[in-house]
C-alpha positions in Angstrom: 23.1 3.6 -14.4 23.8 0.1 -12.9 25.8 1.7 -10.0 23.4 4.4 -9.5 20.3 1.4 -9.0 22.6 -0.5 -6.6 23.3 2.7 -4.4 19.6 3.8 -4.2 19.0 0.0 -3.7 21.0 0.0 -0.8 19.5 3.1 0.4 15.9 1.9 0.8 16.6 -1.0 2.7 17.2 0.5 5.9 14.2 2.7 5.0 12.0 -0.3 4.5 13.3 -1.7 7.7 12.3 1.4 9.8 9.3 1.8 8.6 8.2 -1.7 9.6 9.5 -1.1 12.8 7.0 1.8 13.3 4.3 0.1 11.4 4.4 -3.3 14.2 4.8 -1.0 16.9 1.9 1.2 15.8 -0.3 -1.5 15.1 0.7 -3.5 18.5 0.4 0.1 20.4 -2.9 1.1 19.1 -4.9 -2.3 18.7 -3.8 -3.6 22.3 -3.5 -7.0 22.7 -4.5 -9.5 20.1 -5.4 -12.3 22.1 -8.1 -10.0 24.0 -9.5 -9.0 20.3 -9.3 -12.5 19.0 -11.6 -13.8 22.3 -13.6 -10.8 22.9 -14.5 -8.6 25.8 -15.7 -11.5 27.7 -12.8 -13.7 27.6 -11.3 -14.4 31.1 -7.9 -13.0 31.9 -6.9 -16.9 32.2 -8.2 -17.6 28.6 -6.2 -14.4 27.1 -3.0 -15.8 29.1 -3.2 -18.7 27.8 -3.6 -17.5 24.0 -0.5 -15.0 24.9 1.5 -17.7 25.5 0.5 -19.9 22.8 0.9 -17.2 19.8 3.9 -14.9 21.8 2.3 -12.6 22.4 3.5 -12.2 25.8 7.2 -11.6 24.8 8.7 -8.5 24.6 7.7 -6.1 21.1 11.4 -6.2 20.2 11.3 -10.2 19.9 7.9 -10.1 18.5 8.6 -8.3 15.6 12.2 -9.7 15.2 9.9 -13.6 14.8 7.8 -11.5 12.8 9.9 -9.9 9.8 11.9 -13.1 9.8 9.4 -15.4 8.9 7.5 -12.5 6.6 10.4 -12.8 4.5 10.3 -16.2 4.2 6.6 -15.6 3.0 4.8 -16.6 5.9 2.8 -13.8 7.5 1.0 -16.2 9.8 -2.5 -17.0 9.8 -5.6 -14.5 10.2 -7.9 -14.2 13.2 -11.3 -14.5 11.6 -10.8 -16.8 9.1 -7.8 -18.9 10.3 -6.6 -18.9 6.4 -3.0 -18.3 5.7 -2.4 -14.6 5.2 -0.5 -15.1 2.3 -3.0 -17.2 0.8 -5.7 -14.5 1.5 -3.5 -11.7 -0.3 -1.9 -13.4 -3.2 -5.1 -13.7 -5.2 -6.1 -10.0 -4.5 -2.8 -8.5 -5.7 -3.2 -9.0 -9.3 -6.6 -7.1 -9.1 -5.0 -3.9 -7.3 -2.0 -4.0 -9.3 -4.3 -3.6 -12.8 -6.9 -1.2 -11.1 -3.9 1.1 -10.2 -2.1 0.7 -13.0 -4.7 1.5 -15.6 -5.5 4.3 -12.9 -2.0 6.0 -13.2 -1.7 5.3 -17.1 -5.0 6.8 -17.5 -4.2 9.8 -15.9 -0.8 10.3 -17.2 -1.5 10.1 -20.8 -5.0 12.2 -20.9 -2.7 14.8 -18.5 0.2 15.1 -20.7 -1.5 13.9 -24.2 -5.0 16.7 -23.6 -2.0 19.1 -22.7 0.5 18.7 -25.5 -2.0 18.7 -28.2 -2.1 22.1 -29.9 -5.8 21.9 -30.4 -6.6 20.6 -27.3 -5.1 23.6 -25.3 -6.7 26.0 -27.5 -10.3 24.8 -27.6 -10.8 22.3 -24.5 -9.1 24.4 -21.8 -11.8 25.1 -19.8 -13.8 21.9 -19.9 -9.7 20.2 -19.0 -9.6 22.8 -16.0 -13.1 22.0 -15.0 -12.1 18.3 -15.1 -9.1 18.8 -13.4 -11.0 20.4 -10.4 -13.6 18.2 -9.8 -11.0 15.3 -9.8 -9.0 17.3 -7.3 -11.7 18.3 -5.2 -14.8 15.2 -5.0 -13.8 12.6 -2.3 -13.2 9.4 -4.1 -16.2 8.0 -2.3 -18.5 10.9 -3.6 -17.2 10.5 -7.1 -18.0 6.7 -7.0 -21.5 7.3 -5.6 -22.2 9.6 -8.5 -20.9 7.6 -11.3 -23.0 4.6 -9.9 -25.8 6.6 -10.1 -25.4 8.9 -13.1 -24.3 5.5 -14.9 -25.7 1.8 -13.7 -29.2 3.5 -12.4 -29.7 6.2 -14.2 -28.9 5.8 -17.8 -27.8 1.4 -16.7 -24.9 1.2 -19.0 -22.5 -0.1 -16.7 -23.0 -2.7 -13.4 -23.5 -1.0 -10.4 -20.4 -2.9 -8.7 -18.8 -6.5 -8.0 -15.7 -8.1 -10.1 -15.4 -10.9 -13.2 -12.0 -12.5 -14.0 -10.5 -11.4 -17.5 -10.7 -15.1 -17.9 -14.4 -15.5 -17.5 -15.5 -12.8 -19.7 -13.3 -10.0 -21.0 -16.2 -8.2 -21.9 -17.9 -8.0 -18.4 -14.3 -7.3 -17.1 -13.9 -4.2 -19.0 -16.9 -2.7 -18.0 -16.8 -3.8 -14.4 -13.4 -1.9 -14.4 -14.2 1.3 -16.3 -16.1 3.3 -13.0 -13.3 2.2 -10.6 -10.6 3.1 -12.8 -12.1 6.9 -13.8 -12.9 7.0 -9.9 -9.4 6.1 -8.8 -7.7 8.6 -11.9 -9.8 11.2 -11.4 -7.5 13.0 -9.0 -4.3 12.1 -10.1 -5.6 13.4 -13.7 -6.7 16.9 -12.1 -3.4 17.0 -10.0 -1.1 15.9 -13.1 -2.7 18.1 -15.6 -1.8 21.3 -13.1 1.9 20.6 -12.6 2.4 19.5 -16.1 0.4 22.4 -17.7 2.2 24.9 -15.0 6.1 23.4 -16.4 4.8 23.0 -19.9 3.9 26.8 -20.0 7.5 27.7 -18.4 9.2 25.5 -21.3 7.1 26.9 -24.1 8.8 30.5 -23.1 12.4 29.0 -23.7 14.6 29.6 -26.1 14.7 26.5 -27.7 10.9 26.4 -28.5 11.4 29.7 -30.2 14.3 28.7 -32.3 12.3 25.3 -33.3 9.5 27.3 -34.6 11.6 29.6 -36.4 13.3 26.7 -38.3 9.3 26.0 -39.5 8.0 23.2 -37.5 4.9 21.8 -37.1 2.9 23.1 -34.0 2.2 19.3 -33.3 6.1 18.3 -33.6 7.4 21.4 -31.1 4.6 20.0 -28.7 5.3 16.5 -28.6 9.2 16.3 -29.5 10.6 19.5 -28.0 8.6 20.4 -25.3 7.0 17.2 -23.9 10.3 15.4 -23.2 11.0 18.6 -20.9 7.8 19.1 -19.2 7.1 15.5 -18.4 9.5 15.1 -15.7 7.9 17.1 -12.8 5.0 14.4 -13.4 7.2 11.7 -13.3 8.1 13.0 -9.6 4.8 13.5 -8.6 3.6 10.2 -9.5 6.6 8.8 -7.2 5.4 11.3 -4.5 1.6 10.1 -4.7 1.8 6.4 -4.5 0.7 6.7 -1.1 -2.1 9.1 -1.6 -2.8 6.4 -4.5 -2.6 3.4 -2.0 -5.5 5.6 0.0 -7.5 5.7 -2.8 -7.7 2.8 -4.7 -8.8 1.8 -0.6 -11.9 3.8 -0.7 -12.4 2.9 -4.7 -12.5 -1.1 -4.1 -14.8 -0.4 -1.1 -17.3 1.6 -3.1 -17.8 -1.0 -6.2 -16.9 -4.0 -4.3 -13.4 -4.8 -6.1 -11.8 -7.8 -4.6 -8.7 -6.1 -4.0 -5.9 -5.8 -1.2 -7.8 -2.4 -0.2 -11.1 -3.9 0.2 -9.2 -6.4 2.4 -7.7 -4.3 4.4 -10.7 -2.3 5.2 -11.9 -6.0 6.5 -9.1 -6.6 8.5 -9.5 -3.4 10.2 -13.1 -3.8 11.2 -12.9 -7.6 12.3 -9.1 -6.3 13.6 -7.2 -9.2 12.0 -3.8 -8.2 13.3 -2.2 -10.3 11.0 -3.8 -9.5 7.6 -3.4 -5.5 8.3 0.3 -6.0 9.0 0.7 -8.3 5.8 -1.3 -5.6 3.8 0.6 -2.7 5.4 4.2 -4.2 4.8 3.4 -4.4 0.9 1.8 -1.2 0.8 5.3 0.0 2.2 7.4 -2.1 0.2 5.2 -1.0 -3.4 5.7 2.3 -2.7 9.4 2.5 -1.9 9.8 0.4 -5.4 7.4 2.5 -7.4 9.2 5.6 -5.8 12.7 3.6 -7.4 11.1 3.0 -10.5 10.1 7.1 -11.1 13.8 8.2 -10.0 15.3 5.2 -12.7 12.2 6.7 -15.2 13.5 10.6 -14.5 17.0 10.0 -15.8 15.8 7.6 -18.7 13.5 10.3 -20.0 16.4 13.2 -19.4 19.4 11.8 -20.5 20.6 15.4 -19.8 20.7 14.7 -15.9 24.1 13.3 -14.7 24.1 10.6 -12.0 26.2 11.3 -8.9 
C-alpha cells in the first residue's frame, strides 16, 4: 500500500505542475495585462509602464510564472488588486467554510445514495419518489434549485434564513440551519447522479452468484444488502466521486453565490468581476491541487474497500 501511495504521489506532481502552467498562461492570455485592469481604461500608457515594471509584469510569461509558483509555495500568493490584502490572508479564513459545505455535501449524498438503495424496504416502496429525486437533482441548475428552496422555505413557510453565514462558534444552532439549504442545494446532484450508477451496479451484483448462494444459506434480506452486496456495488461511486470533484468545485461556486456563504467560491466569483489577478490564480491553484488529492484519496478508498484488487 505504502509503495503504491508514493508511486501515484509521484505521478501527480508533474500533473499539478502542468496544469499550473496552463492555468497562468490562460489567465495572463485571456485577462491581458494586469496593470491596464488594475488602473483602468483611462490610465496612460506611461502610468501602465510604470506599474509593469514595478510588479514584473513586463518580463517574459516563462519568468513570470517561474517568480510566481516559487513564492506560491512558500505561501505567498502576492497581494490582491482591489483590496491590497494579502491573498493568503483573504483565502485562509474562507477555506474551512468550503471544506465543511462540500463535505457534508458529498457525505450527504453518498449515504442517502447507497443507504435509500441498500435498504430492502426502501427499494421496494420509495423507488419512484428516489428516481423522482434523483432527477430533479440531476436536471435543476444549482442556481434554480437554490432560488426555490429560498422561496419554498425562508419566504414561504420562513423556517429557515433566507441566506448569509454564522460561525459554529457563535451559535451552533443558527449554523446548522444557515447550512442546511446550501448543503441539499450543493448534494442534490451528486445524490441523483450517485443513486443511478450505484442502483445500475447494485442491480448487476444482486444477479450474482454469491447473492444467490447467501440467501440460500437463510440470511436476512437486510444482511445480503448491506454485507454482501454493498461492499461490491460501492466502488463505482467511489470513482465517480473522484471523477466529480471538479463538477463539485463548479457547484459549491454557484451554491455560496446564491445564499451568500463566505466561501473560496463566492470569492472567486469576486475576483473575477473586480479581475483580481492574484486572488483567481490563488483560488484556481487550490482548486487544482484539492482535486488531484481528493482524486488520491478515492483511488487509496477503492483498494481499502476491495481488498480483492491487487496493486501493481
Amino acid at each position: 500500500m505504502l509503495t503504491y501511495i508514493i508511486r501515484r504521489v509521484l505521478l501527480i506532481i508533474p500533473n499539478i505542475i502542468l496544469l499550473t502552467v496552463l492555468l497562468f498562461w490562460g489567465v495572463s492570455a485571456l485577462l491581458g495585462s494586469p496593470a491596464g485592469m488594475m488602473l483602468g481604461e483611462d490610465a496612460s500608457p506611461a502610468a501602465i509602464a510604470e506599474l509593469n515594471a514595478r510588479y514584473g509584469f513586463d518580463r517574459p510569461i516563462y519568468e513570470q510564472y517561474l517568480s510566481w509558483m516559487w513564492n506560491a509555495l512558500q505561501g505567498d500568493f502576492g497581494r490582491s488588486f482591489t483590496t491590497q490584502q494579502r491573498v493568503s490572508e483573504a483565502i485562509l479564513p474562507r477555506i474551512p467554510v468550503s471544506l465543511e459545505l462540500a463535505g457534508f455535501s458529498i457525505l450527504l449524498a453518498v449515504l442517502g445514495a447507497t443507504i435509500l438503495n441498500s435498504i430492502p424496504f426502501a427499494r421496494r416502496f420509495l423507488s419512484t419518489l428516489n428516481t423522482g429525486a434523483s432527477v430533479i437533482g440531476i436536471t435543476v441548475p444549482n442556481f434554480m434549485l437554490g432560488i426555490s428552496l429560498i422561496f419554498v422555505l425562508s419566504v414561504k413557510l420562513q423556517w429557515l434564513p433566507t441566506s448569509g453565514w454564522v460561525n459554529w462558534s457563535d451559535d451552533p444552532g443558527e449554523h446548522i440551519r444557515r447550512l442546511i439549504m446550501p448543503m441539499i442545494t450543493l448534494s442534490a446532484f451528486y445524490f441523483g447522479s450517485f443513486t443511478l450508477v450505484y442502483r445500475a451496479e447494485y442491480r448487476a451484483v444482486y444477479r450474482q452468484l454469491f447473492i444467490k448462494v447467501a440467501r440460500a444459506k437463510g440470511l436476512p434480506e437486510w444482511k445480503v444488502s448491506f454485507k454482501h452486496a454493498l461492499p461490491n456495488s460501492i466502488l463505482p461511486v467511489i470513482t465517480y466521486i473522484g471523477l466529480s470533484l471538479g463538477q463539485l468545485t463548479g457547484g459549491a461556486v454557484v451554491t455560496e453565490t446564491v445564499f451568500s456563504v463566505p466561501g473560496i467560491g463566492r470569492l472567486f466569483v469576486q475576483s473575477i468581476t473586480s479581475h483580481d489577478f492574484p486572488v483567481m490564480l490563488a483560488i484556481s491553484m487550490i482548486i487544482i491541487i484539492g482535486v488531484v488529492v481528493m482524486n488520491l484519496l478515492a483511488d487509496i478508498l477503492y483498494t481499502v474497500v476491495n481488498p480483492q484488487i491487487r496493486l501493481n
